[in-house]
C-alpha positions as CSV (number, residue, x, y, z in Angstrom):
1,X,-15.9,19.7,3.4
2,X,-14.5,22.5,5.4
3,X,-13.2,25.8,4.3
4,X,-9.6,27.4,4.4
5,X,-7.8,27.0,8.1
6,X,-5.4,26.7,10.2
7,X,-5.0,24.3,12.9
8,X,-2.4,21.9,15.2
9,X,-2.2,18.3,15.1
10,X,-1.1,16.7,18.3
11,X,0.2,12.9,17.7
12,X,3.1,10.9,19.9
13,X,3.2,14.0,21.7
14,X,4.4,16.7,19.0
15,X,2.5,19.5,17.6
16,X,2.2,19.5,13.5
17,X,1.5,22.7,12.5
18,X,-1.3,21.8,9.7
19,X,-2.9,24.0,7.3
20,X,-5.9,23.4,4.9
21,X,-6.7,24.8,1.1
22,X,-9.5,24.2,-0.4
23,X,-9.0,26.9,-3.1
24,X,-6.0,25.2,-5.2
25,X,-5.4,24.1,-8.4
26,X,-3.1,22.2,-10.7
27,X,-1.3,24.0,-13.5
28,X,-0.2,21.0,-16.6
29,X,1.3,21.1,-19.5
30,X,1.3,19.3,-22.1
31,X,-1.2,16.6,-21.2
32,X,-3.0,16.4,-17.9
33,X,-1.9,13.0,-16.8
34,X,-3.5,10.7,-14.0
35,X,-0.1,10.4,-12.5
36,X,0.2,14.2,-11.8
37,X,3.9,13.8,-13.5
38,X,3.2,16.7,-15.8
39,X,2.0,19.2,-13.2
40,X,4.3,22.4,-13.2
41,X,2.1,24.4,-11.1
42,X,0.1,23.9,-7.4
43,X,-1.4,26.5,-6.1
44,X,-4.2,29.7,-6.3
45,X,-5.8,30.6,-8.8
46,X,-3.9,33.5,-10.9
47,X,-3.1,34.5,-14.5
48,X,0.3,33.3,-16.4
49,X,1.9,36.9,-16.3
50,X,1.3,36.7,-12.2
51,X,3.1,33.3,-11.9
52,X,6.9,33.0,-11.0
53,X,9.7,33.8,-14.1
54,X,10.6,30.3,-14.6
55,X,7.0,29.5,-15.5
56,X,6.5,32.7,-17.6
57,X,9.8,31.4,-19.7
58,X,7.6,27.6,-19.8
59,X,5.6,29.5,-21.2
60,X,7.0,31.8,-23.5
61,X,9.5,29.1,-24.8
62,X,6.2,27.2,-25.8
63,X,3.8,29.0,-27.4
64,X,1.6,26.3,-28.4
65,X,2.1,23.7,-25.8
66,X,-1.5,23.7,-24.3
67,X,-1.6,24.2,-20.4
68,X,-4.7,23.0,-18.7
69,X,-6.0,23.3,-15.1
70,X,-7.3,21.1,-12.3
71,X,-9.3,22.1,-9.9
72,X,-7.5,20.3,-6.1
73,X,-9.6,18.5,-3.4
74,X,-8.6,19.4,-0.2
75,X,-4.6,20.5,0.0
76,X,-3.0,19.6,3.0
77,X,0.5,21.2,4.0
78,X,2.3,20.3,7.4
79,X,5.0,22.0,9.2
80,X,8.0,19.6,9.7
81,X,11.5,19.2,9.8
82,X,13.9,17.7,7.9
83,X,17.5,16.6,7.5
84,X,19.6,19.6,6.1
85,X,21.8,18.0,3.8
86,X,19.4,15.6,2.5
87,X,17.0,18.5,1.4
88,X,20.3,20.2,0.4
89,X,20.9,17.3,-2.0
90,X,17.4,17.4,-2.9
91,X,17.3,20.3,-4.7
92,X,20.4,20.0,-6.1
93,X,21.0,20.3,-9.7
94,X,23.2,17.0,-9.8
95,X,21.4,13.6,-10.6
96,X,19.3,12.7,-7.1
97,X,21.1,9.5,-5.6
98,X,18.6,7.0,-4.6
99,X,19.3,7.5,-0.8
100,X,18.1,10.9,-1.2
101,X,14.7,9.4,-2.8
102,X,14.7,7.1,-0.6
103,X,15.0,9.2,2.6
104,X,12.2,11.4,1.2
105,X,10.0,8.8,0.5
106,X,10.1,8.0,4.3
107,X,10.4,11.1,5.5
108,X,6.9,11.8,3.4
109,X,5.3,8.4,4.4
110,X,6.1,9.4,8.1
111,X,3.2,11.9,8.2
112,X,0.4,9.9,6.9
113,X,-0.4,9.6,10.8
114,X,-0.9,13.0,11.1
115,X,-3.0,13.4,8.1
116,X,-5.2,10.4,10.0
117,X,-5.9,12.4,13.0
118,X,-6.4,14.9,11.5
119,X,-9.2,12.8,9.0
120,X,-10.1,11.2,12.5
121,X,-11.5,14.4,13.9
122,X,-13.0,15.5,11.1
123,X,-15.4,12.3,10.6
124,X,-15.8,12.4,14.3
125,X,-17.2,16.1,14.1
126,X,-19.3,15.7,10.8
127,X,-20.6,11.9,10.2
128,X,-19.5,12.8,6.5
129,X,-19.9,9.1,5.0
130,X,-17.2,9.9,2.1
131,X,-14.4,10.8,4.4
132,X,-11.7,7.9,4.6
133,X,-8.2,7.4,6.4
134,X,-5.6,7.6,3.9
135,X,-3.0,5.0,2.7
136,X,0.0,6.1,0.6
137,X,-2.1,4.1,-2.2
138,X,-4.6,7.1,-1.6
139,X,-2.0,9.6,-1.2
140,X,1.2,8.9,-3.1
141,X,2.0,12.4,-4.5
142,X,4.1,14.6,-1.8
143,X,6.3,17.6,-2.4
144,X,8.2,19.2,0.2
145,X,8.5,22.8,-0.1
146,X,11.5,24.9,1.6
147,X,12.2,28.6,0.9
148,X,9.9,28.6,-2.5
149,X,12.1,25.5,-4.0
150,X,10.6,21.6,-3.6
151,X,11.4,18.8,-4.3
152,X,8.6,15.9,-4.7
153,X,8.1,12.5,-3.4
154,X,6.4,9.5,-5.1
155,X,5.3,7.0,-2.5
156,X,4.3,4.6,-4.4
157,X,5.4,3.9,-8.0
158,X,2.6,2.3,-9.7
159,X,0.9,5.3,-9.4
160,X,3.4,7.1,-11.7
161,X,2.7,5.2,-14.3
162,X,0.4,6.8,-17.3
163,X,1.0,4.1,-19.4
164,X,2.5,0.5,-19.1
165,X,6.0,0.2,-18.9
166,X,8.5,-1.2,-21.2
167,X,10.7,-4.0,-20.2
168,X,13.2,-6.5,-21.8
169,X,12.6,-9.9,-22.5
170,X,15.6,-11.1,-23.5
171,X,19.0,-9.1,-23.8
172,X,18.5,-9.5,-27.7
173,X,15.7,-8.0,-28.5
174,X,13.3,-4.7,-28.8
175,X,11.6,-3.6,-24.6
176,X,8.2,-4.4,-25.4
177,X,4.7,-3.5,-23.0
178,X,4.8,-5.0,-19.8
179,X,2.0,-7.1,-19.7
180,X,1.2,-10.0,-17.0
181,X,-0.8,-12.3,-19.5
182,X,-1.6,-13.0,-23.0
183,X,-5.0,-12.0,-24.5
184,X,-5.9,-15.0,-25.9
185,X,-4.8,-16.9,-22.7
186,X,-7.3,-14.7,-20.4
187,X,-9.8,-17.1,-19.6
188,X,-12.9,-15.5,-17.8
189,X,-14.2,-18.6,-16.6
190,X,-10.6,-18.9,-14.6
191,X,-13.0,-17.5,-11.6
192,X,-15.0,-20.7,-12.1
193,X,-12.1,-22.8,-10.9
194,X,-11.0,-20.6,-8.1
195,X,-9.9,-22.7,-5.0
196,X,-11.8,-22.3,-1.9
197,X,-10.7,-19.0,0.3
198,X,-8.5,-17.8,-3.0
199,X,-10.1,-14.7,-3.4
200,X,-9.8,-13.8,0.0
201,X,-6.2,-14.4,-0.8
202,X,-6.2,-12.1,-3.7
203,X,-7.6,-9.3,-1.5
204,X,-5.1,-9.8,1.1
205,X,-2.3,-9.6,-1.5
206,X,-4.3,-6.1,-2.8
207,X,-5.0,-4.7,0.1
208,X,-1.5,-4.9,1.6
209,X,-0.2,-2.4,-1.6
210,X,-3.7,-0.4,-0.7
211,X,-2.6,0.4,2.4
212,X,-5.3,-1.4,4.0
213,X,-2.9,-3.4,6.3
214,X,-5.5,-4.5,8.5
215,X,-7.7,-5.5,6.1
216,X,-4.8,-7.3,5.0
217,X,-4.5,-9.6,8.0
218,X,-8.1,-10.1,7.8
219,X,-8.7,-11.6,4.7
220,X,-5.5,-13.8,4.7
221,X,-6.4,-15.3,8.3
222,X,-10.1,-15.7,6.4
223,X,-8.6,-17.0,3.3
224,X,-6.6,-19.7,5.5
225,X,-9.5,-20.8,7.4
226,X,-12.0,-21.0,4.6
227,X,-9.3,-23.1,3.0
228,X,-9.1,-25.6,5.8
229,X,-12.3,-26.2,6.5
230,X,-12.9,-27.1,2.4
231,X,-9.7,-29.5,2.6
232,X,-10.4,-31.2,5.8
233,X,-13.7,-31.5,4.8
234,X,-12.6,-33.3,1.9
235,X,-10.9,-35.4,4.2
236,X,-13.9,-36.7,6.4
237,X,-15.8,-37.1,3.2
238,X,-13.2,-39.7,1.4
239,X,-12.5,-41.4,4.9
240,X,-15.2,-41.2,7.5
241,X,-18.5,-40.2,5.2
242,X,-20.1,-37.2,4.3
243,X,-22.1,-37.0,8.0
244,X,-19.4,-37.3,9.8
245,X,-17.5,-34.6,8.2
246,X,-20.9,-32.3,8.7
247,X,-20.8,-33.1,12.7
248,X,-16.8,-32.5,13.2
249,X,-17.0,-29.4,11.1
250,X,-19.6,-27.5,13.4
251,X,-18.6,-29.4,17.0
252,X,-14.9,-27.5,15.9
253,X,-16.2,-24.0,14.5
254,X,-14.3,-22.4,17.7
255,X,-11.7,-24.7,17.8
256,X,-9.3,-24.1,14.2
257,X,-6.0,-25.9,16.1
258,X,-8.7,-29.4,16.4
259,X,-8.9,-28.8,12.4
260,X,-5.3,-28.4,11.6
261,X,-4.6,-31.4,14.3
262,X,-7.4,-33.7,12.3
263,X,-6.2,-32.5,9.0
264,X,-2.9,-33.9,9.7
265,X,-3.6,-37.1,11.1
266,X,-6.0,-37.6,8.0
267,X,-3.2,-36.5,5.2
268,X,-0.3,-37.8,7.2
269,X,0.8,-34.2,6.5
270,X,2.6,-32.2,9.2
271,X,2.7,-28.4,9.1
272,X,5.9,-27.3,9.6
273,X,6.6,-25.8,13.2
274,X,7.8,-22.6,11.5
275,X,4.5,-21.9,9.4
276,X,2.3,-23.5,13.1
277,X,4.5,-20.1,15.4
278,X,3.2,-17.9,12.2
279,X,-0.3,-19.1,11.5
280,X,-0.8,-18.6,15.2
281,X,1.0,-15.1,15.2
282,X,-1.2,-14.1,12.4
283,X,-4.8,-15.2,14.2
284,X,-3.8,-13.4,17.7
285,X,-3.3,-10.2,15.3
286,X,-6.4,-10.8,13.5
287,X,-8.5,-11.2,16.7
288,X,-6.1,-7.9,18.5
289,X,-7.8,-6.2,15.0
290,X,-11.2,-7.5,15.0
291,X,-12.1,-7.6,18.7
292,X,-9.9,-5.0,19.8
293,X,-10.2,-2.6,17.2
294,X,-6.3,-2.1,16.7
295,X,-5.4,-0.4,13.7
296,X,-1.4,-1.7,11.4
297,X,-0.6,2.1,10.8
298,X,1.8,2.6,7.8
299,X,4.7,2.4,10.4
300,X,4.2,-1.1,11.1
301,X,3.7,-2.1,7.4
302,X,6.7,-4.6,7.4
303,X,4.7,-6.9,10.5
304,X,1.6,-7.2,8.2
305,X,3.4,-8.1,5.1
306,X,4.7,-11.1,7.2
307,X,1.5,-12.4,8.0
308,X,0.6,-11.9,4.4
309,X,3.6,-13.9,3.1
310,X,3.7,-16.0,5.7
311,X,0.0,-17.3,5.5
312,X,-0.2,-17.6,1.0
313,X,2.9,-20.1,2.1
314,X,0.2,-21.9,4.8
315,X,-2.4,-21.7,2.2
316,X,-0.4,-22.9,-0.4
317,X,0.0,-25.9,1.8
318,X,-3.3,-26.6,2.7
319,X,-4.3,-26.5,-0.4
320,X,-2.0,-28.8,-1.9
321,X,-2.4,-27.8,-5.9
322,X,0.9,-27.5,-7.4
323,X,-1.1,-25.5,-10.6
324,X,-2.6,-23.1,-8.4
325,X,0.4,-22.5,-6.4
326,X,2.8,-22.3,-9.5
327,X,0.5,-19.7,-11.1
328,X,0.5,-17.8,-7.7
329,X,4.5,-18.2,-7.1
330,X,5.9,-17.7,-10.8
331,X,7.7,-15.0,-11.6
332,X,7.2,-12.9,-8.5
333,X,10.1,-10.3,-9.2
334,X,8.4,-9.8,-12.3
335,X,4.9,-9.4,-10.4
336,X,6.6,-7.0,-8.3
337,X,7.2,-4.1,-10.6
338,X,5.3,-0.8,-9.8
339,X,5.8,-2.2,-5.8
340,X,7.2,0.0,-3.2
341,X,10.4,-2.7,-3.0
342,X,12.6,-0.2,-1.2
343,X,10.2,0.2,1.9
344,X,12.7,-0.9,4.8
345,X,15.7,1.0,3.6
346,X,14.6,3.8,5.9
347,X,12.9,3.6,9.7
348,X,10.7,7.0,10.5
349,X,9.2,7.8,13.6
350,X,7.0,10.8,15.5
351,X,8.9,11.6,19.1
352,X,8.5,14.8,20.3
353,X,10.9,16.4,18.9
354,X,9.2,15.6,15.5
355,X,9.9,13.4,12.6
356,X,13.1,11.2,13.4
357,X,14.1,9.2,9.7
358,X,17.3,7.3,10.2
359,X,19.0,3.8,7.9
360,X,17.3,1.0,9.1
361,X,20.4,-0.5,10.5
362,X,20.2,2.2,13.2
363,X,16.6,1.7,14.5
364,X,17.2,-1.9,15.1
């Protein structure tokens, strides 16, 4: 809630030219789609004959293609730099090679810091309650502009997608809907049944392609612990009694590594040393988060996808179902459409200089 301005952004020690419209609006034609693919047209407010010549000929070429507005929120545009010959091959006319996506994608993603601090001060300054850090989930539309050409960026591609996409299931035959499950085979009651800590899990998996990396860690380290403390639970019941399982259960609500250790000896079940180093990893983060207020910026999205892979594995174990884990664990390539799968290709980060983007194989 702030009106047109101008203003610098200071992060990692370089200054981000930032400027703020509040006055723009969306020109589609066609349809006016949720994915913001059919957009021809961002900008001020002005009549067709005022617009640029290649827009004019849109328009003259389609008489009765209807064009719609949309008002914007708040537009944000920073000042950066870029690689030359990648924004050269940008804008090109040949096909874009997937390196060139790729690198835009990151060099994009790269400023999502700088939109923060920027969205830091402002909730700082006002107390607004509806003002939120941004994720590329919340922001995954970017075009960067050079010289009055662009070229735009989608950060994440699920949100390009108006309607489901069509996919081959077998060589043979006609692409048909994606779909994840059958109508008649949705069972509502399914939530009924749900293992102990499961949805926790869910929310982890969700908030990790939300952006919400810390949340992430969170609810996966919740998720694992709820989990535990049903199965060993279990345990005492079947071997010691339901009293004794009451008294181990609060004498150990500080101490999870006495659960794990009494789980084991009960189950004659070992947790692998691997999955012990990660589960541990994963709790110091969660505590850094909760006690220390550190916040997994998009930079560091690769360390919190770890921990979330990582624990399903350790909460796979624990819970020891082989139906819940093969419906969680089936198909996962196929789970994975709409994912941004080709995060990693590219390492950005603020200096300051500015925006450095470089092949991943270089930042090691």
């Amino acid at each position: 809630m702030v009106n047109d301005t101008k203003l610098t952004v200071e992060q990692e020690g370089h200054s981000f030219p930032v400027t703020l419209h509040e006055a723009y609006f969306e020109c589609y034609g066609g349809a006016l789609t949720d994915s913001r693919n059919t957009a021809f047209y961002r900008g001020p407010l002005k009549p067709f004959d005022k617009m640029s010549i290649d827009i004019q000929k849109i328009r003259q070429d389609n008489p009765n293609a209807p064009f719609m507005w949309r008002k914007c929120k708040t537009v944000v545009k920073i000042a950066t730099r870029s690689n030359i010959e990648a924004w050269e091959a940008a804008i090109s006319e040949e096909p874009r090679r997937s390196s060139i996506t790729q690198y835009l994608i990151e060099l994009c993603r790269a400023h999502i810091p700088v939109i923060n601090k920027l969205v830091q001060g402002y909730r700082l300054a006002t107390y607004d309650y509806f003002a939120f850090e941004v994720s590329p989930w919340d922001v995954p539309r970017w075009l960067v502009e050079r010289d009055n050409k662009g070229a735009s960026a989608l950060l994440v591609p699920y949100r390009g997608w108006d309607v489901k996409p069509s996919i081959f299931e077998a060589p043979d035959r006609a692409p048909v809907p994606y779909q994840l499950i059958k109508a008649d085979d949705l069972n509502l009651k399914s939530a009924e049944s749900a293992s102990r800590g499961e949805l926790e899990l869910l929310d982890a998996l969700n908030f990790m392609e939300r952006g919400d990396y810390s949340g992430a860690v969170r609810r996966i380290t919740t998720a694992i612990e709820v989990m535990v403390e049903a199965a060993l639970s279990h345990e005492i019941n079947a071997a010691e009694g339901e009293q004794a399982a009451t008294k181990f259960l609060k004498d150990t609500q500080t101490r999870f590594d006495r659960r794990v250790t009494k789980y084991e000896e009960l189950t004659k079940r070992k947790l692998s040393e691997g999955s012990r180093k990660s589960l541990g990893e994963t709790r110091k983060l969660r505590h850094r988060i909760v006690h220390g207020g550190y916040r997994i910026t998009s930079g560091e999205r690769g360390r919190a996808q770890r921990s979330i892979d990582t624990g399903r594995w350790i909460y796979n174990w624990f819970e020891n179902d082989p139906v819940r884990r093969k419906i969680r664990e089936q198909r996962p390539a196929f789970r994975s459409l709409g994912r941004d799968l080709i995060y990693g290709v590219f390492r950005s980060r603020i200096t300051p200089d500015g925006v450095v983007v470089s092949p991943a194989a270089d930042a090691e």
